[in-house]
N, C-alpha and C positions, 0 to 999 in steps of 0.2 A: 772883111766880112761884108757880105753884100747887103747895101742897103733897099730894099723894096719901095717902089712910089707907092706914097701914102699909108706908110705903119712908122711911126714913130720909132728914133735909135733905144735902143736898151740906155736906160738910168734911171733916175728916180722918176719919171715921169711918163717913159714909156713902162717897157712889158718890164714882169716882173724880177726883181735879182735875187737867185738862189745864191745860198752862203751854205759853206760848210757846217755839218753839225759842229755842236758846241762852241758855237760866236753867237750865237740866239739867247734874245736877255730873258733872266732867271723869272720867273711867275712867283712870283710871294702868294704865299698859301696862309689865311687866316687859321686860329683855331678852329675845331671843326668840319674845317673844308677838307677836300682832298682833291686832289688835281683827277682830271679824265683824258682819259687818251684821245678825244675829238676836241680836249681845248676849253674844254665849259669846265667850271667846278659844280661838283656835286656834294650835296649835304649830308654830312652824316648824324646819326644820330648819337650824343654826347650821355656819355653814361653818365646815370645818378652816383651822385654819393655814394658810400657804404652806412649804413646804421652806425648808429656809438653804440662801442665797445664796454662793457663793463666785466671786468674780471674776465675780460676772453670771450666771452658771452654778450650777445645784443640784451640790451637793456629793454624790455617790455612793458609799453604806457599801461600803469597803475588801472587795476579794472576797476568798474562798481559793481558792488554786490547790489544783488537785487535786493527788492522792498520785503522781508519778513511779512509771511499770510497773516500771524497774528495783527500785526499793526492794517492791515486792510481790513478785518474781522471787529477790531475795537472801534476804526472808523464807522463800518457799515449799523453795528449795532447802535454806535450814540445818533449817526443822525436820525435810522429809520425810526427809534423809540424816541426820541426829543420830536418830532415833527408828529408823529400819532398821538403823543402827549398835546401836543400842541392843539393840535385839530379837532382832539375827543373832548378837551376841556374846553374850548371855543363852543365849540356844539351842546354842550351842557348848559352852561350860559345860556345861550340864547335859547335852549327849551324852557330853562328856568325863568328866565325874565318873561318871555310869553307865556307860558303854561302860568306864572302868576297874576298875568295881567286878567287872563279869561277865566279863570277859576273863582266861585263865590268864598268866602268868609265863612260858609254857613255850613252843617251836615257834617259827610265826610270829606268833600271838599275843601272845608277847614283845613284840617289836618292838613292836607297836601298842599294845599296853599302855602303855610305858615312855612311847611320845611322850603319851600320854592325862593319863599321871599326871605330868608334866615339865609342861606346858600347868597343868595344875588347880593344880599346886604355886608357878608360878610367878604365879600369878594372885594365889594367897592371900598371897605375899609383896611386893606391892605394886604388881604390874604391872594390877591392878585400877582401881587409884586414876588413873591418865594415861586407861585405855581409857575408863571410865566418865566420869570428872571430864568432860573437854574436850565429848564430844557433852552430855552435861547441861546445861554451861553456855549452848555454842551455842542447843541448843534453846530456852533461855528467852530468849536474847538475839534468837532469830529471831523473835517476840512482841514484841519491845523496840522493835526498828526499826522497829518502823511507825508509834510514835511520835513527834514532834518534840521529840527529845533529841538533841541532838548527843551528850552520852555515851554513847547506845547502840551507836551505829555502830562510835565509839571504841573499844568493849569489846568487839563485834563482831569488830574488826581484828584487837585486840590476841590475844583469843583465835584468831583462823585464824593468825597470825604464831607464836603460843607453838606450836600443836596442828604448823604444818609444821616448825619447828624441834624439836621433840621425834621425830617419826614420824621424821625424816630422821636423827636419830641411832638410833634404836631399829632401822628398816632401811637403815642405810650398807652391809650387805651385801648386799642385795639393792637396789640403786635403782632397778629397772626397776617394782616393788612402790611405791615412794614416785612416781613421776610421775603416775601418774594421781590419788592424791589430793591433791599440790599443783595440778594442775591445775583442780578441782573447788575445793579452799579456795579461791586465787586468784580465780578468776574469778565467785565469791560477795563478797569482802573489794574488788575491785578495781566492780565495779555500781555499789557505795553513795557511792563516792566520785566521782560522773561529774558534769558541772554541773549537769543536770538536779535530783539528788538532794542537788547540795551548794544552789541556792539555794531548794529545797523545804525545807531543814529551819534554813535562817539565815530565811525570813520566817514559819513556822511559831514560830520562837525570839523572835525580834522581836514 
């Protein structure tokens, strides 16, 4: 073979040596990969899993039922009527304390005086503590319900049961005054308790 001035003999150092196929060392191929005909590996994309199996059938994540309208119904009525209780008897108050301050003693005046200051008096000796206590509590408790506590509803009850048993002795002289707010408590205490609401808050519990 003729050698040419200035190219270098064929070996590992000159030009390059071709070898028969299948003497060329093996390419190890990772998972995933797969070999390309120019030499590079290219990615593939590595299938997911399949779902579990139940009885032959894909097993389907447990839904939630939604929230029952009654139990957003019983919330919306205790807070809007605990908080108007709240703000109408606040406002009373303070007409009474001032409308007794500026009022004389004397005439007719009298008269509307005395109920003003008999109202303010009786307030600060504890008739305060039932009017305010019971819508306070409601109202947090109307918050309560709409979560999946069975105690809340409980506590719910228990105060609309305490609030009509108290009003009804406080007005046994007037009961035409007490039917419309048992009606009202009632019919907020009696909602939460309907099947719809009673299996909305046993798989909520669960």
């Amino acid at each position: 073979m003729t050698q040419y001035p200035g190219y270098p003999a064929p070996g590992q150092s000159g030009a390059p040596q071709f070898t028969p196929p299948g003497t060329q060392p093996t390419q190890q191929i990772l998972p995933g990969w797969q070999p390309d005909p120019y030499g590079e590996r290219v990615r593939t994309p590595v299938p997911s899993p399949p779902p579990p199996q139940w009885a032959g059938q894909p097993y389907p994540p447990p839904q939630r039922r939604q929230r029952p309208a009654v139990i957003a119904m019983a919330a919306t009525m205790t807070v809007t009527a605990s908080l108007q209780w709240i703000c109408v008897l606040s406002f009373g108050w303070l007409v009474a304390t001032a409308g007794a301050a500026s009022l004389s003693t004397r005439d007719v005046e009298g008269a509307l005086y005395h109920m003003l200051r008999r109202f303010h008096l009786r307030m600060l000796e504890g008739l305060a503590l039932p009017l305010y206590g019971f819508p306070t509590v409601a109202f947090v408790l109307g918050f309560l319900i709409l979560a999946p506590r069975w105690w809340s509803r409980a506590a719910l009850t228990v105060t609309g049961v305490a609030a009509l048993a108290w009003s009804g002795w406080w007005l046994r002289g007037d009961i035409l005054w007490w039917l419309p707010l048992a009606t009202y408590i009632g019919v907020v205490c009696l909602i939460v308790w309907t099947p719809g609401a009673t299996q909305w808050y046993r798989q909520r519990q669960a």
